[in-house]
C-alpha positions in Angstrom: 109.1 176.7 116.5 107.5 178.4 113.6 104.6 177.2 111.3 105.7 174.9 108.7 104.8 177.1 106.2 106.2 179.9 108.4 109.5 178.0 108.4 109.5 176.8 104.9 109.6 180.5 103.9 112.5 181.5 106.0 114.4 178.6 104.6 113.3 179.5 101.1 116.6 181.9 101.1 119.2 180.8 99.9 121.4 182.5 101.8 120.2 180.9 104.8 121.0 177.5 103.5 124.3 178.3 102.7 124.8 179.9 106.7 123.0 176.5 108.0 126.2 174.1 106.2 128.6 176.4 107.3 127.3 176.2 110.8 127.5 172.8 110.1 130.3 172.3 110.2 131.4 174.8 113.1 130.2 177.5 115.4 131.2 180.8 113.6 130.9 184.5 113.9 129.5 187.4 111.9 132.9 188.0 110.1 133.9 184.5 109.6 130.5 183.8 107.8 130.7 187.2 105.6 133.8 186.1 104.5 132.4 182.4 103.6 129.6 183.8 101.8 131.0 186.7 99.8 128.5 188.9 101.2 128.5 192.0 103.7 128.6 191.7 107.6 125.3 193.5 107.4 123.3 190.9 105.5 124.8 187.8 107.4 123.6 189.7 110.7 120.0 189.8 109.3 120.0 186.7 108.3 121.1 185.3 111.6 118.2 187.6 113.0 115.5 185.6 111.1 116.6 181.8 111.9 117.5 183.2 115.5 114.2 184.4 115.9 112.6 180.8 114.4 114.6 178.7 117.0 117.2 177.7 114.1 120.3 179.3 115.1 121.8 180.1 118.6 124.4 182.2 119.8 126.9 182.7 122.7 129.3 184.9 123.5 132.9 184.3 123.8 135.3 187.5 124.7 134.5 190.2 122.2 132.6 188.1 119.5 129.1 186.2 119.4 129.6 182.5 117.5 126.6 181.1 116.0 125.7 177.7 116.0 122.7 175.5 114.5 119.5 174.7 117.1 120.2 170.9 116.3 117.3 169.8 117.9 115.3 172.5 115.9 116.6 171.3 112.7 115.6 167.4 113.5 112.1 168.7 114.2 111.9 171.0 110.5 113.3 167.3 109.1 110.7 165.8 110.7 107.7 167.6 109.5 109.1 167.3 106.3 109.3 163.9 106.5 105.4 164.5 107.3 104.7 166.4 104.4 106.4 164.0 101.7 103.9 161.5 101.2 105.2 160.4 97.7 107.1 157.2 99.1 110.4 158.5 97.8 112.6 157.8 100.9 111.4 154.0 101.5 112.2 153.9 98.0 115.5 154.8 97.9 116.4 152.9 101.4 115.4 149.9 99.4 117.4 150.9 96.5 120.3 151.3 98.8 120.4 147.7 99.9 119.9 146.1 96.6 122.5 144.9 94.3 122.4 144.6 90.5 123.0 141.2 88.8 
């Protein structure tokens, strides 16, 4: 796994992002994700390149195409050191807020 600040970069795309809720959601190919995105073959492939290469994305083979899925286990660990990072209190205080009802 990358540096944080390593990773934060490659996530700073948002491109990426949007190839992260797709795979989501399903395993998916080059084409399938172009077509998602609006954008070419080309740049979905170098995009896969970077979070492949950072241990966010992995892909097998099946017959003639390569589907991509997310690194789940990757992604948990990049939630966790932002969990790290955010020291401002804001998630205990909206699972407080969660529980709370307004008279």
């Amino acid at each position: 796994m990358k540096e944080s600040a390593d990773l934060f970069k490659i996530l700073s795309v948002d491109k990426r992002i949007e190839i992260i809720e797709l795979l989501k959601k399903a395993p998916m190919n080059v084409n399938s994700l172009a077509d998602n995105l609006g954008v070419t073959q080309s740049a979905v492939s170098q995009h896969l390149r970077v979070l492949k290469a950072a241990g966010l994305v992995k892909d097998e083979r099946q017959g003639y195409w390569i589907h991509y899925s997310l690194n789940k286990d990757a992604l948990e660990e990049c939630r966790q050191r932002l969990n790290r990072i955010c020291t401002c209190g804001c998630l205990g205080r909206h699972e407080g807020k969660k529980g709370k009802k307004k008279s």
